[in-house]
Structure formats: structure tokens, C-alpha cells
C-alpha positions as CSV (number, residue, x, y, z in Angstrom):
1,X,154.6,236.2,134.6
2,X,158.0,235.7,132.6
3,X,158.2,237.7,129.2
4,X,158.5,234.3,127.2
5,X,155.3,233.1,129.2
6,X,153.8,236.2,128.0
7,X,154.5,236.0,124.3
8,X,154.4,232.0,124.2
9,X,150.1,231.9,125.8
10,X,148.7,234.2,123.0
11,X,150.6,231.8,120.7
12,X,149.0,229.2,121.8
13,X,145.7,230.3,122.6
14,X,145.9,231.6,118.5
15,X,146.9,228.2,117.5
16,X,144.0,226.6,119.9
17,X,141.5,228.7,118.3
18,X,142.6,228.0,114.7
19,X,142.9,224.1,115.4
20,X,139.0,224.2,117.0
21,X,137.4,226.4,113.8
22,X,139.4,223.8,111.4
23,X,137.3,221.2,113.1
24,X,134.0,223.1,113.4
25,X,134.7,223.5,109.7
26,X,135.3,219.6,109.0
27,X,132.5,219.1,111.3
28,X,129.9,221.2,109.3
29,X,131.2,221.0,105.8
30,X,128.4,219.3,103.7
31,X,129.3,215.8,102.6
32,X,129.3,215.5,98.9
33,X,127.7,212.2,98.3
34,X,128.2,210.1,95.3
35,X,125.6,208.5,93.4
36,X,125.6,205.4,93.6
37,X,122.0,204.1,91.8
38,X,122.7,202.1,88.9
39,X,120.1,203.8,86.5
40,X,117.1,201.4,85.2
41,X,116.6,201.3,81.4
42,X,113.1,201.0,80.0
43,X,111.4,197.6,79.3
44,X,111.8,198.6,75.9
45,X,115.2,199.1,75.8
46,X,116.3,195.4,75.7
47,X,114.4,192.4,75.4
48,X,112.7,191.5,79.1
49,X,113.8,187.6,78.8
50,X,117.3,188.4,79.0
51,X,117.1,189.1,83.0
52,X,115.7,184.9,82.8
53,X,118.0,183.0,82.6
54,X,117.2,180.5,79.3
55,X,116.0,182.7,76.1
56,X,114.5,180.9,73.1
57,X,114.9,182.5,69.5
58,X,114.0,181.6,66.4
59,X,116.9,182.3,63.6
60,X,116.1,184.8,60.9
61,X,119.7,185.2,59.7
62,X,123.0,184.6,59.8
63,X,126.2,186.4,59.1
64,X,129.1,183.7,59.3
65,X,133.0,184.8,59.7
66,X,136.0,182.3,60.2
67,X,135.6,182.4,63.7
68,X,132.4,183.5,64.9
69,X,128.3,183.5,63.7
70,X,126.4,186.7,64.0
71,X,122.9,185.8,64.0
72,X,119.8,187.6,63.9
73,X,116.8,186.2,66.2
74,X,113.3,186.7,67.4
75,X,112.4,185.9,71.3
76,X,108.6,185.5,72.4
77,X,107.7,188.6,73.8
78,X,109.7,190.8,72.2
79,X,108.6,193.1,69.9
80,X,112.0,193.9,67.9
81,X,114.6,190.8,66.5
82,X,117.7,191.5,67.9
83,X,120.9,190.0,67.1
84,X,123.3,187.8,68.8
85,X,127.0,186.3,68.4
86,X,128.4,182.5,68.8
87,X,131.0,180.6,68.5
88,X,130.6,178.8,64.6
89,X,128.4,175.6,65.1
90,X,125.7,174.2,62.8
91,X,122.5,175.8,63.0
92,X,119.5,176.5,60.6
93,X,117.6,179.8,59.4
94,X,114.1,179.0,61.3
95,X,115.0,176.5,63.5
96,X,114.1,177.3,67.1
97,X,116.9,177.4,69.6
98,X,117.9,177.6,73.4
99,X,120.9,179.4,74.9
100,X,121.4,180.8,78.4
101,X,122.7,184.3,79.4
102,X,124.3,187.0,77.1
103,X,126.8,190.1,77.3
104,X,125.3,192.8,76.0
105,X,127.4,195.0,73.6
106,X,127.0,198.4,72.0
107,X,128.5,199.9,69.1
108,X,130.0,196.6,68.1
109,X,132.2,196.7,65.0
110,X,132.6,193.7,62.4
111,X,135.3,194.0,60.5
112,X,134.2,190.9,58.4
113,X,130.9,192.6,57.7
114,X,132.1,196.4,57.7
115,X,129.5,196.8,60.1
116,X,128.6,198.2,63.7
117,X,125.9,196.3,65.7
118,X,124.4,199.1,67.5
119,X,123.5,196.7,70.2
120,X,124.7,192.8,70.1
121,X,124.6,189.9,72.5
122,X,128.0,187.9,73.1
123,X,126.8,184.2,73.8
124,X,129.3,182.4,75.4
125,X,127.3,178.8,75.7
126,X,126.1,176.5,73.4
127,X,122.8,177.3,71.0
128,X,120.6,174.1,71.8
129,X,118.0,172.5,69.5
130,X,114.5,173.0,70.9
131,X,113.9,169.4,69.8
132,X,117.8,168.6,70.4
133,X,116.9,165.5,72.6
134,X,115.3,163.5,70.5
135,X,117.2,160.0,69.7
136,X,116.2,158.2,65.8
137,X,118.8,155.5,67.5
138,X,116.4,154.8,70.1
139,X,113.8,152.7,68.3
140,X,110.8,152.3,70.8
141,X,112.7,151.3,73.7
142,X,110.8,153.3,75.8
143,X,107.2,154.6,75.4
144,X,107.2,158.6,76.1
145,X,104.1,159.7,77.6
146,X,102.2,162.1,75.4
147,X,103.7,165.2,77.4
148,X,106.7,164.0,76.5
149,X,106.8,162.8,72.6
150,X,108.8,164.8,69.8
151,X,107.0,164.7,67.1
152,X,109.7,166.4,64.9
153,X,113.2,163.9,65.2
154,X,116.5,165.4,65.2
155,X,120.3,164.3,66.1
156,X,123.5,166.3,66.1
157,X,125.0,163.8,64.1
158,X,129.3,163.8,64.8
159,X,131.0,164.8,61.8
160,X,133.4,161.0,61.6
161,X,132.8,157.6,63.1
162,X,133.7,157.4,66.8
163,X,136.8,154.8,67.5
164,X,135.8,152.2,69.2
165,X,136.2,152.8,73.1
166,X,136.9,149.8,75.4
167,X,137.7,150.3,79.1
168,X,137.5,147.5,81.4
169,X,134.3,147.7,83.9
170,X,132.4,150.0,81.4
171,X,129.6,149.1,79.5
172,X,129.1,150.0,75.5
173,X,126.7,152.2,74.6
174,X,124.9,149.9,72.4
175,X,124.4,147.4,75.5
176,X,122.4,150.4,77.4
177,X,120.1,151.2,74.8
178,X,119.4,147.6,73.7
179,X,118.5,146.7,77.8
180,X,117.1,150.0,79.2
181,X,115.1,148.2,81.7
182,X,117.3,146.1,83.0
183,X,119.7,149.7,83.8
184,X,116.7,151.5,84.8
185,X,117.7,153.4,88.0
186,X,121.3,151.8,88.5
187,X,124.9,153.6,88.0
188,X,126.7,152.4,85.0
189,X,130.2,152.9,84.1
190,X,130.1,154.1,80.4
191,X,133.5,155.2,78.5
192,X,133.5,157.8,75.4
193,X,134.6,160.3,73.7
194,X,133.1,164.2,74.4
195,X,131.2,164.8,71.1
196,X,129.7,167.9,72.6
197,X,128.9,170.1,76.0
198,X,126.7,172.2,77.2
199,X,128.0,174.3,80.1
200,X,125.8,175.4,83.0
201,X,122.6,175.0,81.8
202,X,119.9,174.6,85.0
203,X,122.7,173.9,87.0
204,X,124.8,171.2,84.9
205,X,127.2,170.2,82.4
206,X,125.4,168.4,79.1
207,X,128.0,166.0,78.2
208,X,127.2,163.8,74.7
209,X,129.1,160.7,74.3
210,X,129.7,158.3,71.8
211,X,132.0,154.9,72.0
212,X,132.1,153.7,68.8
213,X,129.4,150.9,69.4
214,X,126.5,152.8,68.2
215,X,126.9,156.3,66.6
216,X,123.9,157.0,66.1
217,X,122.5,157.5,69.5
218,X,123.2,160.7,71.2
219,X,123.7,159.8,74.7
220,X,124.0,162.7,77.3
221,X,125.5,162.7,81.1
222,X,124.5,165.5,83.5
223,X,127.1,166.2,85.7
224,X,129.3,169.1,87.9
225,X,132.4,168.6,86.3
226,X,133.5,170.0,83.0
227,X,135.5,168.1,79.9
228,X,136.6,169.7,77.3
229,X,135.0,168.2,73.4
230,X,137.0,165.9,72.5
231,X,138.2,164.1,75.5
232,X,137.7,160.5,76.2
233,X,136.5,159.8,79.7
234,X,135.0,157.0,81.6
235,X,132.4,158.6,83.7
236,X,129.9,156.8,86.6
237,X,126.2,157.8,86.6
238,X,122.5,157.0,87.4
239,X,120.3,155.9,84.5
240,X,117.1,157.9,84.5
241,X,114.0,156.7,81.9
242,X,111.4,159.8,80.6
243,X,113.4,162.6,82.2
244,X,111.8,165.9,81.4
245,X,113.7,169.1,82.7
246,X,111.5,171.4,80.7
247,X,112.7,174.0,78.2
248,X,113.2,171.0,75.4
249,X,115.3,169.2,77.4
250,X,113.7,166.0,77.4
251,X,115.5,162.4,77.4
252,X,113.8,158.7,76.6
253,X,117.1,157.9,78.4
254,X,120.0,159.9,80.3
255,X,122.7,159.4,82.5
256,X,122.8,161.9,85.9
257,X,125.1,162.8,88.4
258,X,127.5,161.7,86.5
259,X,131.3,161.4,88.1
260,X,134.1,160.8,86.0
261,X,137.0,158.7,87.4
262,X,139.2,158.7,84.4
């Protein structure tokens, strides 16, 4: 065998050897595994109802800045009030309300207030009325079955008179409520101004209209398509009599599946 055949094979052989324990090595090292198990707090860490999706509270108190409400509330079935914040809107000390979701936050600082919320919930929907669909505008129209009648009457009322709204093919406000039978189950075309919305509550946008005709009738349009308060928009949808949804959400009349075309 050559002399450079002789010094070159131990060479290699050396470098075989090395390459093969490297990959025993690899092959063998233990895998350090990560954890991955998001760790489960106790039921009594934070109130159960907040894995639903719809929470009712009642208000105990409220801490109001230029911007934002920081209010304290009570939930059924659970023990402890806890506290929550909103955008500003008009609510009452011991009213009952609705609102869906909630981001929890800990250590939260108000400067306002000088204060840190150990734990607060950032609510980015709408607080709802438990009674909230009740109409006064609507004066016995429709007979409610006895599941269905509010005996307390209230009405987000809007803060100045609505102009009057006239689009061609769309029918005033006033005219629905004063025939309800004769619109019972048909689409309308009804054009307004967005007095208020509820976003994605059970699977819908809550749009309240008004037109000018009759102000104080809070008419409300389910529908998949978001507008912004407001906005005037003619908008196409079926007219439903004694709708009950559950959770406080019932109507004597409301519009569904509403689509809006301008």
C-alpha cells in the first residue's frame, strides 16, 4: 500500500468513527420538552359566567372618566362583585344589564381614579337593558303573551329629534307600527338614521332606527352587516311579531335579516 494510502485510511477511519458517536449522541440525547399546558385557574378565581358567552350584572357603582365608565357589578352565581370597564353610555346604579364577552385585566391603573384594579374586565360591546326592548310607542298593537310581557317599560330615548328621513320605496316608521298586521311576515324597505348598535350579540348586529316619523318608538333590525351610529341607511328586512330570543331580548315587533342597499 502507498505511504499516503497509509496515512490518509486511519484519517478517515478517525473521522468515520467521530461522525457515527456524534450521531449516536444526537440519537440518544434526551429531548427537552416544553410545556405546553396552559395552567387552569380555580372556579374561584374569576367568575364561572365569563366562559358563557352573555353575563348579566346588576350595577352597584360607577366611577365615570371623560372617556371611559368603570363600573362595579354583581353576576348571579358569583359570590364576589367584580368590576368592569365601558365605553361612557347612560346606565343606572341597580339597573340590571346584559353585555357579552370581556378581557380580563390585572393590575390595571386609572389615572383618573389614582387607582389599580387588581383584576378588571375591558368590555368592548354595548351594556343592554334587561328590559331594553320594551316599546311605550307601541300602544297595544300587539298582544304579548304572558311569557312575553314587560311589566317594567323603558326606551333609550335619542338625545335630539331625528330629521325627517324620506327615500323613495321605503316606508316610515310610523306607517309600520300603526299597520303591524298588514307587514306581518313581509320584507319592508325602511330608511333611518343608526341611533344605536349592538355588535355580535347571539350571532347579529342590533341596529335601532329612527326616521323622524315617530321618535318615540325604538325600532331594531337584526342583521350581518355592521353601520356605524350615526349613519343613515335604507336597509330591507322581514317583519317578525312576539319575537323572543331569550336573555331580555324580546320584541312586540322587529325587523330580521335585515340587508342594507344604501
Amino acid at each position: 500500500m502507498p505511504t499516503n494510502t497509509k496515512l490518509i485510511m486511519p484519517l478517515l477511519i478517525a473521522g468515520f468513527l467521530s461522525l457515527t458517536a456524534c450521531k449516536d449522541e444526537a440519537k440518544y440525547t434526551p429531548i427537552k420538552k416544553t410545556n405546553t399546558t396552559i395552567p387552569v385557574k380555580e372556579a374561584t378565581s374569576e367568575p364561572k359566567s365569563f366562559k358563557d358567552d352573555l353575563h348579566t350584572v346588576k350595577v352597584n357603582e360607577i366611577l365615570k372618566t371623560d372617556k371611559y365608565l368603570y363600573i362595579n357589578v354583581t353576576e348571579k352565581g358569583v359570590v364576589d362583585p367584580f368590576w368592569i370597564a365601558t365605553r361612557i353610555m347612560d346606565i343606572a346604579i341597580g339597573e340590571t344589564y346584559f353585555y357579552k364577552g370581556g378581557l380580563l385585566k390585572t393590575n390595571f391603573e386609572s389615572k383618573e381614579y389614582n387607582r389599580v384594579f387588581k383584576k378588571i374586565y375591558l368590555i368592548s360591546s354595548n351594556l343592554v337593558l334587561a328590559n331594553h326592548a320594551s316599546n311605550p310607542g307601541l300602544k297595544n298593537k300587539v298582544k304579548p303573551s304572558a311569557k312575553n310581557t314587560v311589566t317594567k317599560k323603558v326606551v333609550a330615548k335619542s338625545k335630539r329629534p331625528q330629521k325627517n328621513i324620506v327615500v323613495k320605496g321605503s316606508i316610515k316608521i310610523s306607517e309600520l307600527v300603526k299597520n303591524i298586521k298588514k307587514y306581518a311576515g313581509k320584507t319592508v324597505q325602511i330608511s333611518g338614521t343608526c341611533t344605536k348598535i349592538n355588535a355580535g350579540i347571539m350571532n347579529r348586529n342590533w341596529i335601532h332606527l329612527k326616521d323622524g316619523s315617530k321618535d318615540d318608538y325604538d325600532l331594531v333590525v337584526t342583521s350581518n352587516e355592521f353601520v356605524k351610529e350615526g349613519t343613515v341607511i335604507t336597509i330591507k328586512a322581514v317583519v317578525t311579531l312576539n319575537k323572543d330570543f331569550g336573555a331580555g331580548y324580546k320584541y312586540d315587533i322587529i325587523l330580521e335579516e335585515g340587508t342594507i342597499i344604501h
